[in-house]
PyMOL CGO cylinders between C-alpha atoms (Angstrom):
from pymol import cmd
from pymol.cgo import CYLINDER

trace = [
    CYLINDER, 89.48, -4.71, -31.08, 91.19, -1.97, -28.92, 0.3, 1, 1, 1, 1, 1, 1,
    CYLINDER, 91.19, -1.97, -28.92, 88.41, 0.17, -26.91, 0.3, 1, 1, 1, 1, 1, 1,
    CYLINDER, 88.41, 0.17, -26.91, 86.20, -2.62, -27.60, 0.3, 1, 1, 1, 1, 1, 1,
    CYLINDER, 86.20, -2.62, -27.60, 87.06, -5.42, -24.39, 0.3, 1, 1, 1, 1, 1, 1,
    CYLINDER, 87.06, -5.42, -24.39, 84.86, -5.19, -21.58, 0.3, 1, 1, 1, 1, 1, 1,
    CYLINDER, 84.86, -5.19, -21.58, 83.98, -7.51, -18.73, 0.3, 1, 1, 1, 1, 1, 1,
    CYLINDER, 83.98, -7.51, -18.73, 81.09, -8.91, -20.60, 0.3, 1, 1, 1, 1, 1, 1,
    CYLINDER, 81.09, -8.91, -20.60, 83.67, -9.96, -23.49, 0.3, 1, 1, 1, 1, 1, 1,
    CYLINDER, 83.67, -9.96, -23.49, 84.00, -13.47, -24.08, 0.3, 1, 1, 1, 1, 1, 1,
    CYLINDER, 84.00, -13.47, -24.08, 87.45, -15.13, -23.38, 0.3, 1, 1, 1, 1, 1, 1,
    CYLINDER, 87.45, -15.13, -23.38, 87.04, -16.95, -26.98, 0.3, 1, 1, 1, 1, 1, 1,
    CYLINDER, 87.04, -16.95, -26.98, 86.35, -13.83, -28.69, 0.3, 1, 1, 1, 1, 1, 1,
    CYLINDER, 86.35, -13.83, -28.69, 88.98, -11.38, -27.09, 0.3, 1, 1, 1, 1, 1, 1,
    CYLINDER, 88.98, -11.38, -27.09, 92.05, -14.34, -27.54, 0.3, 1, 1, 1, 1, 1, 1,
    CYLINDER, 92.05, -14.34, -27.54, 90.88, -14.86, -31.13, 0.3, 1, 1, 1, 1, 1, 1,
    CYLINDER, 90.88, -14.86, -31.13, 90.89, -10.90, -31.86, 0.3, 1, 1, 1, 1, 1, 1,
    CYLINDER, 90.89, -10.90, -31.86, 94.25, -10.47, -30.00, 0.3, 1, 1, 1, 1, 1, 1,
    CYLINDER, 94.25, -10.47, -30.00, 96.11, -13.81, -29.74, 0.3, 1, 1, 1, 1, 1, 1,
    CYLINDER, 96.11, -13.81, -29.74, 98.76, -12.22, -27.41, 0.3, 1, 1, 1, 1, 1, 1,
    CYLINDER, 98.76, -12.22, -27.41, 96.76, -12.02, -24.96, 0.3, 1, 1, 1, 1, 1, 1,
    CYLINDER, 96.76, -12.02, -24.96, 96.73, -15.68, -24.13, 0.3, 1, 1, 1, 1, 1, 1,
    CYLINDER, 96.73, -15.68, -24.13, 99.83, -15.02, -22.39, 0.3, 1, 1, 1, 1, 1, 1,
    CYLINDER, 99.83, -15.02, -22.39, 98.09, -13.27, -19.81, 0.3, 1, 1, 1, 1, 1, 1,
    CYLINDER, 98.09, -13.27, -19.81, 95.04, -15.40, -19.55, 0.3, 1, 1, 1, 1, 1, 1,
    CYLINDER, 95.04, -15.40, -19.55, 97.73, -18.08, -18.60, 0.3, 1, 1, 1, 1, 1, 1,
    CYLINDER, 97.73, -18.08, -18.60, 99.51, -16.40, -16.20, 0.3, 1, 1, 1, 1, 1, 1,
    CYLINDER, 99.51, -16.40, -16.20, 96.72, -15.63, -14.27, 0.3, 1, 1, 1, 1, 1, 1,
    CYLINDER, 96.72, -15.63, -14.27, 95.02, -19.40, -14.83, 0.3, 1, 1, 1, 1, 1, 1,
    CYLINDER, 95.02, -19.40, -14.83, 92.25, -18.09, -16.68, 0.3, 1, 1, 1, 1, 1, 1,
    CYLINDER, 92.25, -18.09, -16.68, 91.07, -20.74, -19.04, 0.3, 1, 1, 1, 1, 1, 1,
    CYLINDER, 91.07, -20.74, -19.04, 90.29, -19.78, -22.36, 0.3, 1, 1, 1, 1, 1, 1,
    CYLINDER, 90.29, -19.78, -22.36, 90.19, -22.68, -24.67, 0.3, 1, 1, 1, 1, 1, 1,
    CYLINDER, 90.19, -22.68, -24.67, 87.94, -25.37, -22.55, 0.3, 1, 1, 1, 1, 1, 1,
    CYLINDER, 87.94, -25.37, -22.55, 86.51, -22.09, -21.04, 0.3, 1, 1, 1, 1, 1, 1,
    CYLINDER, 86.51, -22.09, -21.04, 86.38, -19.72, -23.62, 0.3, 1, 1, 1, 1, 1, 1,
    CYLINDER, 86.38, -19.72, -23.62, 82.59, -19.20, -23.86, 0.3, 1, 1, 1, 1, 1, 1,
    CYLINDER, 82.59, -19.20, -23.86, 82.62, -17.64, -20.28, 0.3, 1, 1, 1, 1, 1, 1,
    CYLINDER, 82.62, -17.64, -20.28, 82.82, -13.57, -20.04, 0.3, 1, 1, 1, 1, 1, 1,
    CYLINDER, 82.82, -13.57, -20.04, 85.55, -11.89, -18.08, 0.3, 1, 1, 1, 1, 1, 1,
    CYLINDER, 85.55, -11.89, -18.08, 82.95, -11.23, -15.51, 0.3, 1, 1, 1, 1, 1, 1,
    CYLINDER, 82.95, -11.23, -15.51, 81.82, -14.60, -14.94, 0.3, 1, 1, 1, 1, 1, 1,
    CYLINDER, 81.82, -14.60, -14.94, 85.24, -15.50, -14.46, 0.3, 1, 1, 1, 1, 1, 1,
    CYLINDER, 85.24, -15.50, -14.46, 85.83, -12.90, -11.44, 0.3, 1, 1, 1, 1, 1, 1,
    CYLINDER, 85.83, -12.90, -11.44, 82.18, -12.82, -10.48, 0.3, 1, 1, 1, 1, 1, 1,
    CYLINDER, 82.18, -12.82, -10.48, 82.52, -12.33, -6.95, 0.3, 1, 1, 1, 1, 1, 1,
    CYLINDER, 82.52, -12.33, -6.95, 85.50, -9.23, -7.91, 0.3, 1, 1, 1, 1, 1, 1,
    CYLINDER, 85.50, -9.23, -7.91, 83.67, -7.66, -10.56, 0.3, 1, 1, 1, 1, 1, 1,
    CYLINDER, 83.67, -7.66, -10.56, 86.57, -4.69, -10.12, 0.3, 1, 1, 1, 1, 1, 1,
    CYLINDER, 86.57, -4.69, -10.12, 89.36, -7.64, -11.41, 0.3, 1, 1, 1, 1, 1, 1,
    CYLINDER, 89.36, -7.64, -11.41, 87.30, -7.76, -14.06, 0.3, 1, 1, 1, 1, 1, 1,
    CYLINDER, 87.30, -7.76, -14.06, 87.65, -4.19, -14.96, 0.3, 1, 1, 1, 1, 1, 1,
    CYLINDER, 87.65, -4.19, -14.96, 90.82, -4.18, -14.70, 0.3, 1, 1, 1, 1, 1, 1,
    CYLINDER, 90.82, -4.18, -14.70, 91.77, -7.27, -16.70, 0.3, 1, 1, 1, 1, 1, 1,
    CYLINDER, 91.77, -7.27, -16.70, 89.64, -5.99, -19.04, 0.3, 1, 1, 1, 1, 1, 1,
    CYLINDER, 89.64, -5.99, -19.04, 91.63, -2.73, -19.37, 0.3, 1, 1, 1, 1, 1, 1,
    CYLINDER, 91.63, -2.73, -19.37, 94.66, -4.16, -19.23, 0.3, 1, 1, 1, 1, 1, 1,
    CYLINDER, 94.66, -4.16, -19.23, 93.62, -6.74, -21.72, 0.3, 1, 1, 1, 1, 1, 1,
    CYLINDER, 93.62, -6.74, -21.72, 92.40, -3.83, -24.00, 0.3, 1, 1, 1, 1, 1, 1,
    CYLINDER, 92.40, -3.83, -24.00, 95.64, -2.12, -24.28, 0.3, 1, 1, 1, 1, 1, 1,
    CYLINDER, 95.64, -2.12, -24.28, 97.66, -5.25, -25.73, 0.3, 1, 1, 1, 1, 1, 1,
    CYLINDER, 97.66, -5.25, -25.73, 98.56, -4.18, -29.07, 0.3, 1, 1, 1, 1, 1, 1,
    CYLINDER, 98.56, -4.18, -29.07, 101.01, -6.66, -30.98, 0.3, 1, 1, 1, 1, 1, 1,
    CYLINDER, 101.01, -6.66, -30.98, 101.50, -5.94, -34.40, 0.3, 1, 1, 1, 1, 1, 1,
    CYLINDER, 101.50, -5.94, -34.40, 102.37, -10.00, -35.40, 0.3, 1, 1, 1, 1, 1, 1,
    CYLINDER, 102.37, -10.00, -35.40, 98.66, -10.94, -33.89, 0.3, 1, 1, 1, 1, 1, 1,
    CYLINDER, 98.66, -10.94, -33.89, 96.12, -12.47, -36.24, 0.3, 1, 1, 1, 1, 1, 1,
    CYLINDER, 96.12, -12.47, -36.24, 92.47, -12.95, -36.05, 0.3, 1, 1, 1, 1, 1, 1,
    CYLINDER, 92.47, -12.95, -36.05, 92.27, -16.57, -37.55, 0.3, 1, 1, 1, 1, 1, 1,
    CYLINDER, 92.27, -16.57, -37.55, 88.48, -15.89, -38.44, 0.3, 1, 1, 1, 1, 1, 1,
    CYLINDER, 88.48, -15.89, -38.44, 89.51, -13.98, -41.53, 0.3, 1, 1, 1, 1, 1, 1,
    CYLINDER, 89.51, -13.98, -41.53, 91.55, -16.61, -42.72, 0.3, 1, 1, 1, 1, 1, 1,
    CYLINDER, 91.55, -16.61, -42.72, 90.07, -19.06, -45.42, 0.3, 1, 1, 1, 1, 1, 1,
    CYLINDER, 90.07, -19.06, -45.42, 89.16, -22.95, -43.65, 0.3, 1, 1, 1, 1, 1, 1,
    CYLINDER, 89.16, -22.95, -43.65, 92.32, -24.30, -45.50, 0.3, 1, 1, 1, 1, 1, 1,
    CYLINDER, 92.32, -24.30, -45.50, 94.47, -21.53, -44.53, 0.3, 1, 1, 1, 1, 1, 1,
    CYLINDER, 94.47, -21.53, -44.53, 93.57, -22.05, -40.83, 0.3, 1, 1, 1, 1, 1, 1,
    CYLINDER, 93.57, -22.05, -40.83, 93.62, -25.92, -40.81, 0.3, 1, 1, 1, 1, 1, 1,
    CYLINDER, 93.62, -25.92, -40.81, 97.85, -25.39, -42.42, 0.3, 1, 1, 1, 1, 1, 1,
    CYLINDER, 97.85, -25.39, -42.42, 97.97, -22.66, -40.06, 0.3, 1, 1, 1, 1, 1, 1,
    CYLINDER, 97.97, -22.66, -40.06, 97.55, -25.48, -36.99, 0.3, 1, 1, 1, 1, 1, 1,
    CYLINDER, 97.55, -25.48, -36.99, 99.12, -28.43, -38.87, 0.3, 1, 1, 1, 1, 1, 1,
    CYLINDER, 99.12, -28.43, -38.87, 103.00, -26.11, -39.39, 0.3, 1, 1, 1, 1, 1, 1,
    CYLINDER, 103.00, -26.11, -39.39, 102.60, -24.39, -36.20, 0.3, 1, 1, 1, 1, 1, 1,
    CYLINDER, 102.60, -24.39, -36.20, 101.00, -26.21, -33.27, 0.3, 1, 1, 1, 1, 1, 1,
    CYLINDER, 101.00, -26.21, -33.27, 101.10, -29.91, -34.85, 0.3, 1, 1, 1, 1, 1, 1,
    CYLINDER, 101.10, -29.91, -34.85, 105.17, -29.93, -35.56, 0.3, 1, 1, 1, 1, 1, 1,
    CYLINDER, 105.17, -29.93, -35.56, 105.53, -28.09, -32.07, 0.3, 1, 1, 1, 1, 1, 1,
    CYLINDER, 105.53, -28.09, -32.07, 103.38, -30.51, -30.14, 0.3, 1, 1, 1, 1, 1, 1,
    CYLINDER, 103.38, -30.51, -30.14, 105.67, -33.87, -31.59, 0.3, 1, 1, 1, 1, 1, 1,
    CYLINDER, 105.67, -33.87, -31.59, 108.60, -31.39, -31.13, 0.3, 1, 1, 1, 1, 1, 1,
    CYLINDER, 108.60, -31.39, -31.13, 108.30, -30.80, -27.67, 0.3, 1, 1, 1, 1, 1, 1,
    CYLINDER, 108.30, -30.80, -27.67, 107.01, -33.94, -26.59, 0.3, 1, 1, 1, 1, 1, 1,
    CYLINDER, 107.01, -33.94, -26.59, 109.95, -35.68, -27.90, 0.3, 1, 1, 1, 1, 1, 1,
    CYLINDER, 109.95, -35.68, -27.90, 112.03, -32.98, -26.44, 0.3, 1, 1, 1, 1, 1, 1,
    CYLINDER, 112.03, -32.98, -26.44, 110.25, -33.30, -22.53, 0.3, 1, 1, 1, 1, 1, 1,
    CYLINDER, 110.25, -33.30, -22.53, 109.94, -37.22, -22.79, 0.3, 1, 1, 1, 1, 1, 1,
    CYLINDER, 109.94, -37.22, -22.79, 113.95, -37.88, -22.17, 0.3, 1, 1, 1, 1, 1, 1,
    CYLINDER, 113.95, -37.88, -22.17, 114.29, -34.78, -20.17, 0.3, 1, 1, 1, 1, 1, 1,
    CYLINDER, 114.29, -34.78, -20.17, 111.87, -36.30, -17.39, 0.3, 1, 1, 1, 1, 1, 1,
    CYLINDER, 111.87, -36.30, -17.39, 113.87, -39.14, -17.64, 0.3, 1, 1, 1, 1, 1, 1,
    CYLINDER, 113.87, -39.14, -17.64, 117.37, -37.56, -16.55, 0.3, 1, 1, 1, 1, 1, 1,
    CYLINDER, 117.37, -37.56, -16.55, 115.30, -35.48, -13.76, 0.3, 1, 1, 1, 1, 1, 1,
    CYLINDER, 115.30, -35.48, -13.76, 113.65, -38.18, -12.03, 0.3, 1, 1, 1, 1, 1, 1,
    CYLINDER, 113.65, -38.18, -12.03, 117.23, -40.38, -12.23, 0.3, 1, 1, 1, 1, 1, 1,
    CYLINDER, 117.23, -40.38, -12.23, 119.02, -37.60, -10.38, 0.3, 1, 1, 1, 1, 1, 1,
    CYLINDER, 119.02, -37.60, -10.38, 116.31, -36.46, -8.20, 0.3, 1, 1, 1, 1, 1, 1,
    CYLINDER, 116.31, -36.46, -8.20, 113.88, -39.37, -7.55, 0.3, 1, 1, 1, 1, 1, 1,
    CYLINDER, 113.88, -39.37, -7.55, 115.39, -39.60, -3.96, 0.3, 1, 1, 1, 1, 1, 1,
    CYLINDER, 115.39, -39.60, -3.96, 114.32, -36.44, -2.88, 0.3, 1, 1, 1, 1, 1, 1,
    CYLINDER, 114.32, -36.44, -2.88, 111.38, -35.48, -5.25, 0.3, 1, 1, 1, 1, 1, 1,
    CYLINDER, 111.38, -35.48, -5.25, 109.87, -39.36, -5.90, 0.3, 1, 1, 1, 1, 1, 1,
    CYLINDER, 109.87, -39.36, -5.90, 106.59, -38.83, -5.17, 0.3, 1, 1, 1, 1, 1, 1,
    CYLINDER, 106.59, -38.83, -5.17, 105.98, -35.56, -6.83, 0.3, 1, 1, 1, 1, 1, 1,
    CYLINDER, 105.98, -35.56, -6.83, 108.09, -36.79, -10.28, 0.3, 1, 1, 1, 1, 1, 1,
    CYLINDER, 108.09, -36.79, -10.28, 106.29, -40.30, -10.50, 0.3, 1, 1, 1, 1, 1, 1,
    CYLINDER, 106.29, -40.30, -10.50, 103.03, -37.77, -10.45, 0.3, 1, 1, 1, 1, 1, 1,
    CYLINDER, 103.03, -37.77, -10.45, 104.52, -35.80, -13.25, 0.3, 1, 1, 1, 1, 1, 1,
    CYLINDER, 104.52, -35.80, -13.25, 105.93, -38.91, -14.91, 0.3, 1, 1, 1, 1, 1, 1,
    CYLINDER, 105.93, -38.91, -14.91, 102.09, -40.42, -14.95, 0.3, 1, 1, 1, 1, 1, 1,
    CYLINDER, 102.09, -40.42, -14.95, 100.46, -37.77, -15.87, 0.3, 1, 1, 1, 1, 1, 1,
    CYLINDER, 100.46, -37.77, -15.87, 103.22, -36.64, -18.95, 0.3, 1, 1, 1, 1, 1, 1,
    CYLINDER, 103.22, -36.64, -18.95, 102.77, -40.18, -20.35, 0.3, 1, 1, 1, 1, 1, 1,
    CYLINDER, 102.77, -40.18, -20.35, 98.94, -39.90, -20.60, 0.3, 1, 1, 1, 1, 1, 1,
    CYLINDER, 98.94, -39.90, -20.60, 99.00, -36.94, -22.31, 0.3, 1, 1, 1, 1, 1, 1,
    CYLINDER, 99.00, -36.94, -22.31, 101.48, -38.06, -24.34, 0.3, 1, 1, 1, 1, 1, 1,
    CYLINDER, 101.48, -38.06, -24.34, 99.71, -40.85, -25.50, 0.3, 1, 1, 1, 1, 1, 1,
    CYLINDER, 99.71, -40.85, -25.50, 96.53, -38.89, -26.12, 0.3, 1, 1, 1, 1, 1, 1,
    CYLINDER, 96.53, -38.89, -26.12, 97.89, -36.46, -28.15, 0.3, 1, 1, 1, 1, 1, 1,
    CYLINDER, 97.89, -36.46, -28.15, 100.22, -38.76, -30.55, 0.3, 1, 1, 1, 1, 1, 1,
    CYLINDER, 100.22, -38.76, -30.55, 96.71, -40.18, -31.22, 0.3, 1, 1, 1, 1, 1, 1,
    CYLINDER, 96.71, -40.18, -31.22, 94.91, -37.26, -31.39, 0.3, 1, 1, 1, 1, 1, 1,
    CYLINDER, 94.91, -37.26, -31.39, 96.82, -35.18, -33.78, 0.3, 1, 1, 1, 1, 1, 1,
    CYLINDER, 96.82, -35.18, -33.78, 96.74, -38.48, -35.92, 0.3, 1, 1, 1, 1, 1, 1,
    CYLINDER, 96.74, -38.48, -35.92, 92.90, -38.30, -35.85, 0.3, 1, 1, 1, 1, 1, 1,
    CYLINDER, 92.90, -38.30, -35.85, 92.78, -34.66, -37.23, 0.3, 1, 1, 1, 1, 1, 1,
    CYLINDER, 92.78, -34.66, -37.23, 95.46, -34.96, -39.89, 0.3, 1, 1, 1, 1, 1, 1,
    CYLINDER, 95.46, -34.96, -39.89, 94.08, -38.19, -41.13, 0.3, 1, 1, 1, 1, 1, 1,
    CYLINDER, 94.08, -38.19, -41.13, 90.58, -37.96, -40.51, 0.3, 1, 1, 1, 1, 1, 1,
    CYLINDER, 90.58, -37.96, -40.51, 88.87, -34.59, -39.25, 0.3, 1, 1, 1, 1, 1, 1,
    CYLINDER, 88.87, -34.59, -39.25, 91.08, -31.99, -41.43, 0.3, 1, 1, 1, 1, 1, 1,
    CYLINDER, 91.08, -31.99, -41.43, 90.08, -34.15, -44.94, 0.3, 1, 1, 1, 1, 1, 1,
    CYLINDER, 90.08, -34.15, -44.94, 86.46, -34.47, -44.02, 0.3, 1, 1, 1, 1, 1, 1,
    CYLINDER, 86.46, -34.47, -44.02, 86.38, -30.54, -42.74, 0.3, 1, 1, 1, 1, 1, 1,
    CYLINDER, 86.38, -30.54, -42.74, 88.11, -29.67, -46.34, 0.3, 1, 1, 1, 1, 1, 1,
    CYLINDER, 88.11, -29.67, -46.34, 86.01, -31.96, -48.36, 0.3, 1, 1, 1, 1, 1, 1,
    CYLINDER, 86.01, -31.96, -48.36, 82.69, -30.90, -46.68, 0.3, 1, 1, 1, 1, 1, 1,
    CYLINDER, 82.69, -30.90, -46.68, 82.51, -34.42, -45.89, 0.3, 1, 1, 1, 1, 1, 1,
    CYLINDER, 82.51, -34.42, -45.89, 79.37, -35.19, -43.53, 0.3, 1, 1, 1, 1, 1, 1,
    CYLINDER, 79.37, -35.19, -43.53, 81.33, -37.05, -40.79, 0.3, 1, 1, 1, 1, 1, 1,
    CYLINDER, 81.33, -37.05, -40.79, 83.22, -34.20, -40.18, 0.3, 1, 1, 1, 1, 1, 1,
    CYLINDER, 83.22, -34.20, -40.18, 80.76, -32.83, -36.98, 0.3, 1, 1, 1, 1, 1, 1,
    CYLINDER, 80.76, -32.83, -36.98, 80.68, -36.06, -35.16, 0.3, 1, 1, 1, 1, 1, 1,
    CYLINDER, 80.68, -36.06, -35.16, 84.73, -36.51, -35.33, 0.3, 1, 1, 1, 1, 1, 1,
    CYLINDER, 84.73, -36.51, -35.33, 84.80, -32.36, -34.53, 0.3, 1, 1, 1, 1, 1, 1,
    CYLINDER, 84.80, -32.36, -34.53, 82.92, -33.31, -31.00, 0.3, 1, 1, 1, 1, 1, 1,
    CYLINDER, 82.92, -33.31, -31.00, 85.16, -36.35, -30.25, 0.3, 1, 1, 1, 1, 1, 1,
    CYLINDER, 85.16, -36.35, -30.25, 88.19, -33.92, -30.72, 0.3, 1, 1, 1, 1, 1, 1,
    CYLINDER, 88.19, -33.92, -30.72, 86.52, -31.20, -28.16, 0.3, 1, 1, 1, 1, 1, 1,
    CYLINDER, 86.52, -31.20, -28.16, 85.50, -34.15, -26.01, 0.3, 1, 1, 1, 1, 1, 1,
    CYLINDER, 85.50, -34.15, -26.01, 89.69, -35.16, -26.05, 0.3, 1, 1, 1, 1, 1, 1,
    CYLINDER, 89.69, -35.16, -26.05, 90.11, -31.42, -26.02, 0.3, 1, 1, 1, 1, 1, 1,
    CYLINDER, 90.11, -31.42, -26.02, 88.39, -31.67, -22.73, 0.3, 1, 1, 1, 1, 1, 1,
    CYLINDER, 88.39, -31.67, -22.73, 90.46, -34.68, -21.51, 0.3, 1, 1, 1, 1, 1, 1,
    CYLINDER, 90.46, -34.68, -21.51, 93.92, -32.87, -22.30, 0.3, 1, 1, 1, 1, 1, 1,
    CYLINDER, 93.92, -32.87, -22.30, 92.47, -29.90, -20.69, 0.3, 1, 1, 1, 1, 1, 1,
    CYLINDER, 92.47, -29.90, -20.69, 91.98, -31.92, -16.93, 0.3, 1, 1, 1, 1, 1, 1,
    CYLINDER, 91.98, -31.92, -16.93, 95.48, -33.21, -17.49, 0.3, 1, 1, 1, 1, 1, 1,
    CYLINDER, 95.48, -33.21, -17.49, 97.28, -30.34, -18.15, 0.3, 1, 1, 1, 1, 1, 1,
    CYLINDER, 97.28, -30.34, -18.15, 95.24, -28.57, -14.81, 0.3, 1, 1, 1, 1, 1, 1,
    CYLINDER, 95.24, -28.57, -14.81, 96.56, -31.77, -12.91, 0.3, 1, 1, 1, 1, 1, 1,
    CYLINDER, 96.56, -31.77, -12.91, 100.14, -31.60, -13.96, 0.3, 1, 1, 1, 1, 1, 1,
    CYLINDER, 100.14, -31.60, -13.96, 100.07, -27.41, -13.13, 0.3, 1, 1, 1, 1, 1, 1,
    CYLINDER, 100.07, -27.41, -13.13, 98.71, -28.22, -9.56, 0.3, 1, 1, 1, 1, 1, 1,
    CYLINDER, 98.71, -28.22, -9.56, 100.91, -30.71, -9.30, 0.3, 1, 1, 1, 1, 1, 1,
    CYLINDER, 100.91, -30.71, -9.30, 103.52, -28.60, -10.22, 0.3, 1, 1, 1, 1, 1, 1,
    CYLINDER, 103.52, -28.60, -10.22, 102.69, -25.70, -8.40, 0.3, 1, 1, 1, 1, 1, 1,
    CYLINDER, 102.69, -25.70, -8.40, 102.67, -23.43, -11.62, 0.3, 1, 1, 1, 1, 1, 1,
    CYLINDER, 102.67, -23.43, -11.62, 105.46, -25.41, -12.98, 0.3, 1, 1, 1, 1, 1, 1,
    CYLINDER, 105.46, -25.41, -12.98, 107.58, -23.48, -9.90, 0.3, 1, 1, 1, 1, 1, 1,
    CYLINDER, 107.58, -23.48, -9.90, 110.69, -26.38, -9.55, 0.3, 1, 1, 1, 1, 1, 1,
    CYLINDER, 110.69, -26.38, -9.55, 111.81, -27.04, -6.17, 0.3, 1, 1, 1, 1, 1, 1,
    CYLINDER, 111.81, -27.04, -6.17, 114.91, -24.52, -4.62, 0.3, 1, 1, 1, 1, 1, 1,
    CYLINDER, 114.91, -24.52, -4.62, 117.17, -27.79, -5.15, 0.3, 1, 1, 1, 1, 1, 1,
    CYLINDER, 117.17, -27.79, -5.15, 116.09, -28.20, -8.76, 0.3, 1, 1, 1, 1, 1, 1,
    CYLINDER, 116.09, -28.20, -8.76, 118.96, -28.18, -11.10, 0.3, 1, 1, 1, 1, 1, 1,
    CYLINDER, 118.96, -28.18, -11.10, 119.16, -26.47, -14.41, 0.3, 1, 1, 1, 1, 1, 1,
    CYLINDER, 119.16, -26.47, -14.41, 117.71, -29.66, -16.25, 0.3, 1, 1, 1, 1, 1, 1,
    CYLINDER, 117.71, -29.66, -16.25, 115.22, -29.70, -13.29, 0.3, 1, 1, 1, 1, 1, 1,
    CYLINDER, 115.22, -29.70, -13.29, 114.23, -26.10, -14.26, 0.3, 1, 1, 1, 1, 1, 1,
    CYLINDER, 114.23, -26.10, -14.26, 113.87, -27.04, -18.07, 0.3, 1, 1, 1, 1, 1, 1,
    CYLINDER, 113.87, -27.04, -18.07, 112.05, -29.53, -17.33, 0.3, 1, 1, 1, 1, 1, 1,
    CYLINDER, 112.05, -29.53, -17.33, 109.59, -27.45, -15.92, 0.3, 1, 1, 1, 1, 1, 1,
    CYLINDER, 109.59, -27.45, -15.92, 109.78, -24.30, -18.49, 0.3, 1, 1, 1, 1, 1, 1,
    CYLINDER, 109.78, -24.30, -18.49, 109.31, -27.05, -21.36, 0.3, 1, 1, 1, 1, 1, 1,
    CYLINDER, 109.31, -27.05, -21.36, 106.06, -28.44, -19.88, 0.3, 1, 1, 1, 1, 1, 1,
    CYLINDER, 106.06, -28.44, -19.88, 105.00, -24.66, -19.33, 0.3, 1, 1, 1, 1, 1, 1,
    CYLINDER, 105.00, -24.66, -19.33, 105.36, -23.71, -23.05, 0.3, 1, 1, 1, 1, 1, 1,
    CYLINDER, 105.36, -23.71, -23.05, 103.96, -27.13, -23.90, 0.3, 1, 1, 1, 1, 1, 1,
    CYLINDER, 103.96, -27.13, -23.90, 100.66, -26.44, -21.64, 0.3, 1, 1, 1, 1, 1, 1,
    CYLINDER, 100.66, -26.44, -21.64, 100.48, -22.76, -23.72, 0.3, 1, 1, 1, 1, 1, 1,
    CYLINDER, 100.48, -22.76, -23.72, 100.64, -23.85, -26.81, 0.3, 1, 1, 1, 1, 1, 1,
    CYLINDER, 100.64, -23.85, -26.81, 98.31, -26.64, -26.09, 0.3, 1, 1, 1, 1, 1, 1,
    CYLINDER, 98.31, -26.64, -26.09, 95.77, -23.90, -24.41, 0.3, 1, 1, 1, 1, 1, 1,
    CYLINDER, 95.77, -23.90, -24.41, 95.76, -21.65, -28.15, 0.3, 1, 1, 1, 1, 1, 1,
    CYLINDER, 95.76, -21.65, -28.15, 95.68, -24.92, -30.35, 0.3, 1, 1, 1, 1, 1, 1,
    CYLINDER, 95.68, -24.92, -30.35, 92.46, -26.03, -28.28, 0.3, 1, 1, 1, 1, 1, 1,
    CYLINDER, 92.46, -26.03, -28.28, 91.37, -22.19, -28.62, 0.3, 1, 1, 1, 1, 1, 1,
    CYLINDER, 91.37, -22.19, -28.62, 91.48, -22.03, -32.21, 0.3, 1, 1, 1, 1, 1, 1,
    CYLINDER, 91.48, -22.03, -32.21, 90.09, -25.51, -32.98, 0.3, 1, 1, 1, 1, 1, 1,
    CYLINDER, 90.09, -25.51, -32.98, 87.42, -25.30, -30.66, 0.3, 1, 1, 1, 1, 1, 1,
    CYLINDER, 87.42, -25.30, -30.66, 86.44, -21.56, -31.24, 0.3, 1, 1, 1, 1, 1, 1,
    CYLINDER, 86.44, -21.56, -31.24, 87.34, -20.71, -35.16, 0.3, 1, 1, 1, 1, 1, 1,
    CYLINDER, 87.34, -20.71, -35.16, 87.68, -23.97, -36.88, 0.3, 1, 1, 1, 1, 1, 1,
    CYLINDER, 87.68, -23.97, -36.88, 84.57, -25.67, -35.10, 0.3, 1, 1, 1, 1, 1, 1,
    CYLINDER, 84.57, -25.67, -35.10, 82.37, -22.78, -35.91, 0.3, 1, 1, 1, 1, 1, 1,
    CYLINDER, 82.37, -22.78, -35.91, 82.75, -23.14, -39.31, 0.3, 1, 1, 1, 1, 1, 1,
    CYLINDER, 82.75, -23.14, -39.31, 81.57, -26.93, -38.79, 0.3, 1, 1, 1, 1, 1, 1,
    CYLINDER, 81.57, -26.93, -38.79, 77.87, -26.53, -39.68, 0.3, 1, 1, 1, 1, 1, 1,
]
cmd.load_cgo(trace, "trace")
């Protein structure tokens, strides 16, 4: 796709062509996956020259590892999610869940009120997505596979709890200020923090390519 981004590209289209760029997108809080159909103009519509430049900058990103997913076959795509974001998303969930724990015990004197935020909103997300990933391996992946017809109505209740995930995860960055830990954090303080940050990414490419490659297929 290189000499081919521009600002009228859509965010959907350009992270699908070059996955690596969702690194980016997320540093800059650019949604792509709840977001995806807007341009890269109508994202910086009142600094159409950020667009330009993102665009550019955007265009150069050459990774040799990326993938466009819509070449891949529908069962390729759906193992594709299940081994990469599926065993991540238990993985680090599990891995946060007692972390949290040993942060707010040292720190819930001088942090309380921000940690009981993060603690609140972790735990609802949690929840949703232990029962969400359930929901596509048990019932949207067979009926996408099998060309079963219940497969589009259980397709929009997953980009409705797409949607859902997507609030949380903007709610837990504000709160969070960028997942920035205070200056007193300690090193588990600080993991705490880079955990949830690679847990919001990967949560931001697994909506992307659900939502953008494996829904389109979904006629």
């Amino acid at each position: 796709m290189r000499g081919q981004i521009t600002t009228a590209s859509r965010l959907a289209d350009i992270v699908a062509a070059k996955p690596s760029t969702a690194t980016i997108l997320d540093e800059l809080g650019v949604d792509y996956c709840c977001g995806g159909n807007r341009s890269l103009l109508e994202v910086f519509g009142d600094a159409p020259y950020k667009a330009a430049a993102l665009a550019a900058e955007l265009d150069e990103v050459v990774v040799p590892e990326d993938r466009d997913w819509r070449g891949a076959s529908t069962g390729e795509l759906i193992e594709y999610i299940l081994a990469t974001h599926h065993v991540y998303t238990r993985k680090a969930l599990g891995s946060v869940d007692p972390l949290l724990q040993q942060v707010m015990q040292a720190h819930f004197q001088h942090h309380g009120e921000s940690l009981a935020a993060i603690h609140h909103m972790f735990n609802t997300l949690k929840a949703e997505l232990e029962l969400h990933l359930l929901k596509e391996e048990k019932l949207l992946f067979p009926a996408i596979l099998s060309g079963d017809e219940s497969a589009k109505s259980l397709l929009s209740e997953m980009e409705y709890e797409h949607e859902d995930a997507g609030s949380i995860l903007h709610k837990l960055q504000d709160q969070t200020k960028d997942f920035t830990p205070p200056d007193d954090a300690c090193e588990s303080y600080r993991e705490l923090f880079r955990q949830l940050k690679a847990l919001s990414a990967d949560i931001h490419r697994h909506v992307h390519l659900e939502n953008y490659v494996l829904a389109e297929r979904v006629s």
